[in-house]
C-alpha positions as CSV (number, residue, x, y, z in Angstrom):
1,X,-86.5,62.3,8.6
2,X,-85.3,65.9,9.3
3,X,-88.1,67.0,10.2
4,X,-88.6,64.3,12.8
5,X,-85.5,64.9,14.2
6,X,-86.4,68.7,15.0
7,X,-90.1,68.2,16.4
8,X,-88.2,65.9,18.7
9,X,-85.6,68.5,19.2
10,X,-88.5,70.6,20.0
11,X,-89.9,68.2,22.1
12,X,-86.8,68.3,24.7
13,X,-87.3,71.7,24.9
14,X,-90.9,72.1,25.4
15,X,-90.2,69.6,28.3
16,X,-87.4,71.0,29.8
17,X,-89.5,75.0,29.6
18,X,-92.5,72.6,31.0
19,X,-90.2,71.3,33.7
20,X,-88.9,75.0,34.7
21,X,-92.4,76.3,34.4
22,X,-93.1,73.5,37.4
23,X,-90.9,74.3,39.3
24,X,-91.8,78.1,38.9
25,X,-89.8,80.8,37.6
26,X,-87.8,82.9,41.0
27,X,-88.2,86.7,41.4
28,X,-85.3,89.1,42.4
29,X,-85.8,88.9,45.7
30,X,-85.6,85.3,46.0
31,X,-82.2,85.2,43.9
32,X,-80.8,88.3,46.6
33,X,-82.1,85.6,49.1
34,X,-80.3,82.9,47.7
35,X,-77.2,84.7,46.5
36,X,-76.9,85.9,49.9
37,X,-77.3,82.1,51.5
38,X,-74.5,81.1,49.8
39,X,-72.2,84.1,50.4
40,X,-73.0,82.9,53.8
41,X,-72.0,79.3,53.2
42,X,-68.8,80.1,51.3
43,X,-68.2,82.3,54.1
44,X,-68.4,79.4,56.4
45,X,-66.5,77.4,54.6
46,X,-64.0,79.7,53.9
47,X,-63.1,79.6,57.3
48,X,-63.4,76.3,58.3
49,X,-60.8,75.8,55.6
50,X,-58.5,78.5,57.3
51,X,-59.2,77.0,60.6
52,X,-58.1,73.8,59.3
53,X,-54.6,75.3,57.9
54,X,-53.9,77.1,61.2
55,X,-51.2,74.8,62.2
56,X,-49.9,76.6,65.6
57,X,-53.6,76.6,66.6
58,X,-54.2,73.1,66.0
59,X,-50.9,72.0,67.3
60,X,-51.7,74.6,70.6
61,X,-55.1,73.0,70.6
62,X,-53.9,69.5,70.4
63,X,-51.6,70.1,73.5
64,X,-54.0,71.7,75.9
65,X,-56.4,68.6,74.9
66,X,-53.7,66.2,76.1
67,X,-52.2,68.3,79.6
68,X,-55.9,68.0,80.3
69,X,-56.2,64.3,79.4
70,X,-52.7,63.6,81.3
71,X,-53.7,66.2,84.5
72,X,-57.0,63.6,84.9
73,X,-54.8,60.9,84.9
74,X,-52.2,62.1,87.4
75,X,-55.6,62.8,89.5
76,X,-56.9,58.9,89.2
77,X,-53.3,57.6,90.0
78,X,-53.0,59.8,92.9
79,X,-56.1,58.5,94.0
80,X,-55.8,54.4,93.0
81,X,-52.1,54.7,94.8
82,X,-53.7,56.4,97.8
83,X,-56.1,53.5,97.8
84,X,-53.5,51.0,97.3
85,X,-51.7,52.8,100.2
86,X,-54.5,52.2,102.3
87,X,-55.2,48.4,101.9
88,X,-51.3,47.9,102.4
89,X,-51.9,49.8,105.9
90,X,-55.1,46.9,106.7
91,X,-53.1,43.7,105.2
92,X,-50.0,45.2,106.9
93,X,-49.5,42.1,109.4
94,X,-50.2,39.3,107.0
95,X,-48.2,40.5,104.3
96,X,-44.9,40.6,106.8
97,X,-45.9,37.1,108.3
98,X,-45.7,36.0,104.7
99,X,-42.3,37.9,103.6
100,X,-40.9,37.1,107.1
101,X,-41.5,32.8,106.2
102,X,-41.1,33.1,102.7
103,X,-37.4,34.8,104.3
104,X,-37.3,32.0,106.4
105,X,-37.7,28.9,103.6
106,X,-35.0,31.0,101.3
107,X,-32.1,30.6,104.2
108,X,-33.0,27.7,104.9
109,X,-32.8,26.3,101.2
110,X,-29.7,28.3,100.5
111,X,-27.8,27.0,103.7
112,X,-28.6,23.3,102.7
113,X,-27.1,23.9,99.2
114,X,-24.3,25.5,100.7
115,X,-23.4,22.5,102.6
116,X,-24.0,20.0,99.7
């Protein structure tokens, strides 16, 4: 029984030398290549991190995005008032026929309570 238990235990190790045999050993100048890759992606990250704990940047960032966001909205309701403006100017005479009766029904409903 022991000695089943190590040809199997030598088994998992033939396969796992098989396994790195596949997938080929790597020379120095791959490592170099990779070691430097990741110095490059730590790098990256490393300062995305910082980035991310810059509050005064953020915060500075944050409030140019919304002058911007609020200066494009002064823009469209300059422009949907000057519209407005300009549909008064065309319905001018109708809208003062209407408030001028509309006037005109309110006195007269007010002086017949006055008199009941």
């Amino acid at each position: 029984m022991t000695h089943d238990m190590r040809r199997a235990g030598s088994h998992v190790d033939a396969g796992a030398e098989a396994a790195a045999a596949g997938r080929g050993a790597k020379g120095p100048d791959e490592l170099r290549r990779e070691i430097e890759r990741t110095r490059h992606e730590l790098g990256d990250t490393v300062e995305e991190l910082a980035g991310k704990m810059d509050v005064k940047a953020r915060a500075r960032a944050r409030a140019d995005d919304l002058r911007d966001r609020a200066g494009a909205m002064t823009v469209q309701m300059r422009s949907s008032a000057a519209h407005a403006g300009e549909a008064g100017m065309r319905h001018r005479k109708p809208v003062m026929i209407v408030g001028a009766v509309i006037a005109v029904v309110a006195g007269a409903v007010m002086v017949r309570r006055h008199r009941c």
